[in-house]
N, CA and C atoms as an extended XYZ file, in Angstrom:
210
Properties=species:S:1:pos:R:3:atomname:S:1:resname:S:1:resid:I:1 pbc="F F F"
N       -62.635       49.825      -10.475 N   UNK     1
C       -62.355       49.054      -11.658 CA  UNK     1
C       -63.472       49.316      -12.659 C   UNK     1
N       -63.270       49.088      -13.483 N   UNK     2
C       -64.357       49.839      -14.562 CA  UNK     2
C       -64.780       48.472      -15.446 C   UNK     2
N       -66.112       48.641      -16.111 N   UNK     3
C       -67.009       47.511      -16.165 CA  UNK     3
C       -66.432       46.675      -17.211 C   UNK     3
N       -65.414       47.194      -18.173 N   UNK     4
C       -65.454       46.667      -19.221 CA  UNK     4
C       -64.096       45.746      -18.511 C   UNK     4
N       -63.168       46.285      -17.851 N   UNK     5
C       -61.947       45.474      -17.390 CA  UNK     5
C       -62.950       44.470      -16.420 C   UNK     5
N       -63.913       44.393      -15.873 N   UNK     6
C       -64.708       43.815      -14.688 CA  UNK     6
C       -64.670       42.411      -15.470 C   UNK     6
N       -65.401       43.058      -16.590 N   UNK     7
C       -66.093       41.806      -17.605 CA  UNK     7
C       -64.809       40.865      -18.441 C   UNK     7
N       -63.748       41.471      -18.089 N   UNK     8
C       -62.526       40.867      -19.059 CA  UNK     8
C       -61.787       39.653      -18.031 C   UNK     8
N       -61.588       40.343      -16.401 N   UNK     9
C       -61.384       39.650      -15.370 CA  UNK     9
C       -62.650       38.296      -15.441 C   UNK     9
N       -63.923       38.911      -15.508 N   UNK    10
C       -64.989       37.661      -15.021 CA  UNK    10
C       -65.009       36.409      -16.539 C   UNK    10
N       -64.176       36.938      -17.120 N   UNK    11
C       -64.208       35.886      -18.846 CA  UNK    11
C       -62.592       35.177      -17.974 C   UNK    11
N       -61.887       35.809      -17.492 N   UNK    12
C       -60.808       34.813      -17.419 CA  UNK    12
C       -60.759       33.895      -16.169 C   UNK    12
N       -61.855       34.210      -15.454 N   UNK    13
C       -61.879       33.652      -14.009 CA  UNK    13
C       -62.874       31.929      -14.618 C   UNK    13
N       -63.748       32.675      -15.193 N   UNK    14
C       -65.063       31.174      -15.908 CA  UNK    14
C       -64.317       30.800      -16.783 C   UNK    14
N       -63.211       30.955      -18.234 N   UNK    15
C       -62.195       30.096      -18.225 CA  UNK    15
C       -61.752       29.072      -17.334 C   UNK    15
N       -60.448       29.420      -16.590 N   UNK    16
C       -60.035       29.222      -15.611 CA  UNK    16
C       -61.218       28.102      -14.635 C   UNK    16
N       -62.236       28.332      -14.384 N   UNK    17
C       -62.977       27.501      -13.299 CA  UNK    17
C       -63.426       26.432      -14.566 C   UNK    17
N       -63.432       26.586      -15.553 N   UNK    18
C       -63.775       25.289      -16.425 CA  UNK    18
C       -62.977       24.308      -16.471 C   UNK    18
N       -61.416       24.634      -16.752 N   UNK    19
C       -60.382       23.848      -17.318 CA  UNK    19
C       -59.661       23.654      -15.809 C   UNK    19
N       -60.384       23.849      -14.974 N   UNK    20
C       -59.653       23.784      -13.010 CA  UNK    20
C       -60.083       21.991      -13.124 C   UNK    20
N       -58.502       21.250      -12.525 N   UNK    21
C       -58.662       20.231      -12.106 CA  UNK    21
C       -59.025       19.922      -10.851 C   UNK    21
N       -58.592       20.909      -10.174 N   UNK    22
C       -58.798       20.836       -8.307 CA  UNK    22
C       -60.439       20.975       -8.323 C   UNK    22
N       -61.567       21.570       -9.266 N   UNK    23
C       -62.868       21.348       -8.680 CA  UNK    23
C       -63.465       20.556       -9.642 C   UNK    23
N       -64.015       20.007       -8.593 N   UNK    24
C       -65.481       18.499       -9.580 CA  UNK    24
C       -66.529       19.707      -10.274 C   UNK    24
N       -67.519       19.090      -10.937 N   UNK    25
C       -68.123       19.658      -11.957 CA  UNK    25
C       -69.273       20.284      -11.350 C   UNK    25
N       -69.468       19.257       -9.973 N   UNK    26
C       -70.542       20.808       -9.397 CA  UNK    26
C       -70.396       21.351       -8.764 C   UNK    26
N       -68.702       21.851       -8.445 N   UNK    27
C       -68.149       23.736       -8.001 CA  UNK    27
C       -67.877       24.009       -9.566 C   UNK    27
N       -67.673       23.453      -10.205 N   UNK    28
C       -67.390       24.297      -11.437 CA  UNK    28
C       -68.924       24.978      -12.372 C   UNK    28
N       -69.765       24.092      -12.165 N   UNK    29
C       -71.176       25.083      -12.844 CA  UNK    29
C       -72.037       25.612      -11.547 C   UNK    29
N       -71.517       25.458      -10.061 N   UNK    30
C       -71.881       26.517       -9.208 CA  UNK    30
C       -71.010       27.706       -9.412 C   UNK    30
N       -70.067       27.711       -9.772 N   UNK    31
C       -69.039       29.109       -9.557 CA  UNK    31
C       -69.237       29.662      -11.071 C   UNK    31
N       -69.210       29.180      -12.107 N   UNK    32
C       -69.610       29.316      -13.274 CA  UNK    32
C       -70.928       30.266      -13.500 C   UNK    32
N       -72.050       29.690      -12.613 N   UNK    33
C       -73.138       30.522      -12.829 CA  UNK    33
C       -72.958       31.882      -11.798 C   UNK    33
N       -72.059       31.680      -10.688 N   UNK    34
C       -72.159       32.818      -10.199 CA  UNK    34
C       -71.366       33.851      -10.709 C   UNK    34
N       -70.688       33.667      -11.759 N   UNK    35
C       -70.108       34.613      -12.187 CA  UNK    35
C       -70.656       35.071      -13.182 C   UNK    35
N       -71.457       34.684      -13.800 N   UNK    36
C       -72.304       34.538      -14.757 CA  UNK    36
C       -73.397       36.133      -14.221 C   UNK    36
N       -74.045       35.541      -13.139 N   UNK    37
C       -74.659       36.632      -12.349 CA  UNK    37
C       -74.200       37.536      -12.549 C   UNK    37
N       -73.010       37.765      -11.807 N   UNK    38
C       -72.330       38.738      -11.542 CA  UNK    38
C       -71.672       39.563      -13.084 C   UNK    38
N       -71.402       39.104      -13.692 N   UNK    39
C       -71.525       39.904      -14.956 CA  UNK    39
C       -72.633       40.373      -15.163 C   UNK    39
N       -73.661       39.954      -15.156 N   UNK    40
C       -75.324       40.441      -15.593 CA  UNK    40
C       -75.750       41.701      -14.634 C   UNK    40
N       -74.986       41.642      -13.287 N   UNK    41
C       -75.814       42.328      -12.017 CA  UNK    41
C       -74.778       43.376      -12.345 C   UNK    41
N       -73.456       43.023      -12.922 N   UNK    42
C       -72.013       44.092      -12.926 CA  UNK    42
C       -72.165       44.289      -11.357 C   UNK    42
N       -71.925       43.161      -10.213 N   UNK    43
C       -72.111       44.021       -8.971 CA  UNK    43
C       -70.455       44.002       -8.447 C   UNK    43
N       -69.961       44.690       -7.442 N   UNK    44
C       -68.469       44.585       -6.557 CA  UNK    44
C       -67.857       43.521       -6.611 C   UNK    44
N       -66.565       43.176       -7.707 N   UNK    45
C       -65.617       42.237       -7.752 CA  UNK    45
C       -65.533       41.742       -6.080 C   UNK    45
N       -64.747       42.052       -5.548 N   UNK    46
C       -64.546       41.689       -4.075 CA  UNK    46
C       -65.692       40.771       -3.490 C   UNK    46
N       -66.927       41.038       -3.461 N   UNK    47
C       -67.911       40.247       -3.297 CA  UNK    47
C       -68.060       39.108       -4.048 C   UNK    47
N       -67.819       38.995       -5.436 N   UNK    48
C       -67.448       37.325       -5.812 CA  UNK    48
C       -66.530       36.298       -5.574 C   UNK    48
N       -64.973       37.642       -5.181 N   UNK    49
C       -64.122       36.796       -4.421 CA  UNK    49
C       -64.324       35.888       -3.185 C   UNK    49
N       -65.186       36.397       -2.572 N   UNK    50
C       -65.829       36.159       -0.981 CA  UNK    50
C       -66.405       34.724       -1.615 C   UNK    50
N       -67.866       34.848       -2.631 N   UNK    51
C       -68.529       33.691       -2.701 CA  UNK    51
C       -67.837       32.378       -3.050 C   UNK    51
N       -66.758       33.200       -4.020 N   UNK    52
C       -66.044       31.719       -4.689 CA  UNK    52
C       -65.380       30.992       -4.005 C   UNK    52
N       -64.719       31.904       -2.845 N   UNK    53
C       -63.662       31.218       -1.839 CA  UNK    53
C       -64.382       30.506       -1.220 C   UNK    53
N       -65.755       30.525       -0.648 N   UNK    54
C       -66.677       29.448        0.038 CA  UNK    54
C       -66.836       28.176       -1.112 C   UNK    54
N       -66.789       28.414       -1.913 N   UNK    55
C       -66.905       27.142       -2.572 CA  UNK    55
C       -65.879       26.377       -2.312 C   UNK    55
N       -64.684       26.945       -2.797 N   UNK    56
C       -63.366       26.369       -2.708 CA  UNK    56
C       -62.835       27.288       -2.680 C   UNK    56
N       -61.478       26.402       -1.827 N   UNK    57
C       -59.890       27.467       -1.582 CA  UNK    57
C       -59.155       27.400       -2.593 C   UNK    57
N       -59.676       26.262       -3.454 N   UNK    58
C       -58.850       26.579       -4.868 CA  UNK    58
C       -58.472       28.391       -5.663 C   UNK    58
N       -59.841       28.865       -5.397 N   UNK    59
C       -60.268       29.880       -5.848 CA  UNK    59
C       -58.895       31.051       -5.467 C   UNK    59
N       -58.671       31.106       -4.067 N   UNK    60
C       -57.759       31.984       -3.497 CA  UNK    60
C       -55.877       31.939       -4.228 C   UNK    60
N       -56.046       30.106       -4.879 N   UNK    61
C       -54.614       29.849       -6.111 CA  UNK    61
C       -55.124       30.768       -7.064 C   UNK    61
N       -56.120       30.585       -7.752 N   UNK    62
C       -56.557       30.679       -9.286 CA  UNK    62
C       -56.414       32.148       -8.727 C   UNK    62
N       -56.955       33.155       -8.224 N   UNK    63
C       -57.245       34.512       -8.285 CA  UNK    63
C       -55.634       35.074       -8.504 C   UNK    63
N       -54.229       34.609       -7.136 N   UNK    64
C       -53.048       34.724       -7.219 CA  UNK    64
C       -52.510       34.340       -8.920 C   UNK    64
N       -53.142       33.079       -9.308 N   UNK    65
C       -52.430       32.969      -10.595 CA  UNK    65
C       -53.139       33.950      -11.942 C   UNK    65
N       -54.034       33.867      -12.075 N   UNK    66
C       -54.651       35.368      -12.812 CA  UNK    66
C       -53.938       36.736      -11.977 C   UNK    66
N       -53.769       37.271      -11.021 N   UNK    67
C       -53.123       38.212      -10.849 CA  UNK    67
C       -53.953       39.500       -9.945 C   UNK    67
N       -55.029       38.642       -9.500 N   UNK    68
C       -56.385       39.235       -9.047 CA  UNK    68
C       -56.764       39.006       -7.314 C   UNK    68
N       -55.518       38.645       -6.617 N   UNK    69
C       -55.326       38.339       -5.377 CA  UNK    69
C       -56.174       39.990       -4.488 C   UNK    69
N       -56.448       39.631       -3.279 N   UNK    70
C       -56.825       41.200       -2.622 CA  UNK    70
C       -56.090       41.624       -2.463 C   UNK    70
């Protein structure tokens, strides 16, 4: 996947985790900053999927409803 689609996915995912009713506000500025990271580090999509799903299983809806499932 190439950095600039990386960075277009990680803008609609921190959307998405803001306006998420299923998480309280501190999975939403824990998952928030880790994506945050992860834009900065540009490191392996797949590996944020991993972290976020430990936060919440919400994460594994939201990825299916963005279109970003594994």
């Amino acid at each position: 996947m190439s950095s600039h689609k990386n960075k277009e996915h990680l803008e609609k995912i921190k959307d998405a985790i803001v306006n998420a009713k299923e998480l309280d506000e501190s999975q939403k500025s824990d998952s928030v900053k880790r994506v945050e990271e992860w834009a900065l580090e540009d490191r392996a999509f797949g590996t944020l999927q991993e972290e976020l799903l430990e936060i919440s299983e919400y994460f594994e809806t939201l990825f299916a409803e963005l279109g970003l499932s594994k």
